[in-house]
N, C-alpha and C positions, 0 to 999 in steps of 0.2 A: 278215067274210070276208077272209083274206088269198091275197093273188097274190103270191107266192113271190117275194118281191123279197128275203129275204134268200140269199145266197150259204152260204157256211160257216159252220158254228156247234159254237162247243168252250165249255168251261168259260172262256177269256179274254174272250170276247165273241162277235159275229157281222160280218157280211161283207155289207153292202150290194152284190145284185146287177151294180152299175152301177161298182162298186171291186175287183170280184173281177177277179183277174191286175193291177190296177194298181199299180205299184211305188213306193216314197219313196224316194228317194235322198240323198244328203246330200255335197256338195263342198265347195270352196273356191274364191272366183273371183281373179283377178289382181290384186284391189285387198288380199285378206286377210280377206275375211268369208265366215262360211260360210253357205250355201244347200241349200234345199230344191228337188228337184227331182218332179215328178210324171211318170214315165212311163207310158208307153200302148203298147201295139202291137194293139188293136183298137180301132173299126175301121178306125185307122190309127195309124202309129208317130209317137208325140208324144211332147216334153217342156214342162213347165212350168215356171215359174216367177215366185215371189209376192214381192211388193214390200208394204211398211210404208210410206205417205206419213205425213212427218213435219208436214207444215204444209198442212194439207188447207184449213185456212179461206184460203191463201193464191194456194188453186188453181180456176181459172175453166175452163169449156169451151173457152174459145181456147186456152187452155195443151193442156188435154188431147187437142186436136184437135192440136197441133206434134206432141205428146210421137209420137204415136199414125202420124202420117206421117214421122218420124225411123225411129222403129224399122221400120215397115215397108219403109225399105230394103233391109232384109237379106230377101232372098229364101224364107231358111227360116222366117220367121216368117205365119203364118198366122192367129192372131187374138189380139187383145191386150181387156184388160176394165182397166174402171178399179168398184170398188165402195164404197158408201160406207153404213155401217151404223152402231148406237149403238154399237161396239167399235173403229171408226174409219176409215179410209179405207185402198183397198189397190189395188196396180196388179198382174198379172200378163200375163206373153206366152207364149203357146203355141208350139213350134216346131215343125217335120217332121224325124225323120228324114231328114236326107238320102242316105243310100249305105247299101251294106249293112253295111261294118261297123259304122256306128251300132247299126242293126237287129238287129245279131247281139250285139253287148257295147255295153250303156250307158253305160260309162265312155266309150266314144270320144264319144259326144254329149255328156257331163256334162264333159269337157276342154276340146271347140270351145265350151260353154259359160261353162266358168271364161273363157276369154281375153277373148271380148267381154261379160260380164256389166254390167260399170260403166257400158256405154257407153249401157247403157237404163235403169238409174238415176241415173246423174248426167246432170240433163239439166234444163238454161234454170232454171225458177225453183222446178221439181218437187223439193222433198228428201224423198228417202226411202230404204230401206236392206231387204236382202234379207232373204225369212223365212226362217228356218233348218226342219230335218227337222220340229222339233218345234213350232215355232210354227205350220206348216199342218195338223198331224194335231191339236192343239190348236182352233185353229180351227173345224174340221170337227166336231169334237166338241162343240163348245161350244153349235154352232148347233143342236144336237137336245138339249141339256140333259142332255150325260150326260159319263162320262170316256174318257180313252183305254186303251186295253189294247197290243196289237200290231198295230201296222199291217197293214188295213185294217179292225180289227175298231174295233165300237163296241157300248158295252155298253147295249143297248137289247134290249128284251126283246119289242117286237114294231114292224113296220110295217104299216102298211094305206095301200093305195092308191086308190085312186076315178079315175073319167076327169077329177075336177074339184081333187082333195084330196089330199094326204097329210099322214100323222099318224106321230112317232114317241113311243112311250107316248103321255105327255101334249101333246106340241107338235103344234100342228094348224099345215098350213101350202098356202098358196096361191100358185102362180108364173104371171104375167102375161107374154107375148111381147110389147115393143115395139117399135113401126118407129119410132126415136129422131131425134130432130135435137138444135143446140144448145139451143134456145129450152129445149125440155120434156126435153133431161139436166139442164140449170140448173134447172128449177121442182122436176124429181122429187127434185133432191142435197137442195133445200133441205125438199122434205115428210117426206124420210126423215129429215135431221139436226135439226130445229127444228118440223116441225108436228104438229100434235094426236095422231100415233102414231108418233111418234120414240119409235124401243126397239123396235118390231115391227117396222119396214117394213126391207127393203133393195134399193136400186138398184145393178144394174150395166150399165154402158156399157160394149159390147162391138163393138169394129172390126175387119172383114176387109179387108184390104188387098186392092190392085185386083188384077183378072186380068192375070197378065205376057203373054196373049195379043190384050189390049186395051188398043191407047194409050191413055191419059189416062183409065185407068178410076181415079179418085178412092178406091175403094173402096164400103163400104158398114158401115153402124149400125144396130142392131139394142139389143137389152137386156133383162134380165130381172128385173122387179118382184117382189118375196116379200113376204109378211105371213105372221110365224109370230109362236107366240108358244102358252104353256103355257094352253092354253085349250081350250074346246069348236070342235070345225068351225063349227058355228052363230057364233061368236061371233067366229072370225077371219074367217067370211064375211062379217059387219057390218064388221069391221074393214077389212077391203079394199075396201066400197062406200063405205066414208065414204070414205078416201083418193080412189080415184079419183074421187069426189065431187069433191072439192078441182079436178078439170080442165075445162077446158073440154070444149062438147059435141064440139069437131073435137077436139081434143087425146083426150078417152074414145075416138075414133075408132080411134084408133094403139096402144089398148091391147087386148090378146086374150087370153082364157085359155089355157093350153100343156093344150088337152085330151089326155089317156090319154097323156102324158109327164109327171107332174108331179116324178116324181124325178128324172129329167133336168134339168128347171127348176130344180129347187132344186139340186139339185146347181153346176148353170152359172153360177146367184147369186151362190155363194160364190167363184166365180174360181179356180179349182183346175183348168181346165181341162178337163172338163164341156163336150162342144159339143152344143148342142139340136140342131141339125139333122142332127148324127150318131145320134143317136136316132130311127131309124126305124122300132124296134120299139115298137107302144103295148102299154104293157106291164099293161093292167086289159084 
């Protein structure tokens, strides 16, 4: 049975519910490289933006815990993900709209973007370099096994959603909600890059910067675990009991499945700007 999770559908491909009205943008920021940006105006007005870490075996959670309280400086920024999967490691920060002429014309947000872009990738010991238009639609494609057509379509010929599952054709896949710290972002970096189902799994580490209405609010960590992989649902459900297998019994504690959101999870994975808890419709 499908739940109408697709959007549009033409001869180029189709339109994931969850990407329908969101835009790809393409700039240039003040260093000279050009970037991809992901806009939103439900259900709220966001931009995105995806990072290539270049030397990821060189990067530990204390780094990404600096990287992550640097950028949250900037007031517009409202949550930043670090991910790390068999195609390699990637940083992205989500911004707000701030005023209305953002709201109204995306070039004014994609401008105050070129200016400070460099300032969230060059930074301490982090190297890495902005995705362009095409290397996130790329991406997002990649992770359902199919190609690109015109942005936002993807040529998949069906979805099915479950309150526990979803499957595109043949990719079966599973999204876990975690309440993260450093300990278990380091254990999970290294089961997705190096243990027993490295090439299915991916982790991302996802930070909300504190409330500007509460001193010394630290913030807060969160994360989104995925197992996909061209397979039967039976068999990436084996595949995600063995992983979290791998954890301890308080560490299994911390991990949940994202029931009757799971295209939102998966979506959130990929760091594309995707916020779970803006997902408040279950959509099975």
């Amino acid at each position: 049975m499908l739940f109408g999770l697709f959007g549009n559908k033409n001869k180029a491909g189709r339109t994931l519910s969850r990407l329908a009205n969101v835009k790809l943008y393409t700039s240039r920021d003040k260093a000279g490289f050009s970037f991809g940006a992901v806009v939103r105006q439900t259900p709220r007005a966001t931009a995105t933006v995806c990072f290539q870490v270049e030397n990821p075996d060189e990067i530990d959670s204390g780094q990404i815990w600096d990287w992550e309280q640097a950028i949250s400086e900037d007031e517009s920024v409202i949550a930043t993900s670090y991910t790390v999967d068999a195609t390699g490691s990637y940083m992205a920060v989500t911004f707000k709209q701030v005023n209305k002429a953002e709201r109204k014309d995306s070039n004014e947000a994609l401008t105050r973007l070129a200016a400070q872009l460099p300032d969230f990738y060059e930074f301490g010991e982090v190297v890495s370099t902005p995705m362009t238009e095409e290397q996130i639609y790329k991406r997002l494609a990649k992770a359902v096994d199919t190609t690109t057509g015109q942005w936002p379509e993807l040529k998949v010929d069906t979805v099915k959603e479950t309150t526990a599952t979803i499957t595109f054709d043949d990719v079966a896949a599973v999204s876990f909600d975690v309440m993260d710290d450093g300990d278990l972002d380091a254990l999970l970096r290294e089961l997705v890059l190096e243990g027993e189902l490295a090439g299915v799994a991916r982790w991302t580490r996802i930070f909300r910067p504190g409330s500007e209405k509460e001193e010394n609010d630290p913030g807060r960590h969160s994360g989104v675990l995925t197992v996909a992989a061209a397979t039967s649902v039976s068999q990436i459900e084996d595949a995600a009991a063995t992983l979290i297998g791998e954890l301890s019994a308080v560490e299994r504690l911390r991990v949940r499945r994202i029931y009757g959101r799971q295209m939102a999870g998966f979506l959130a994975g990929l760091g594309i700007g995707e916020l779970v808890w803006d997902a408040e419709k279950v959509t099975v």
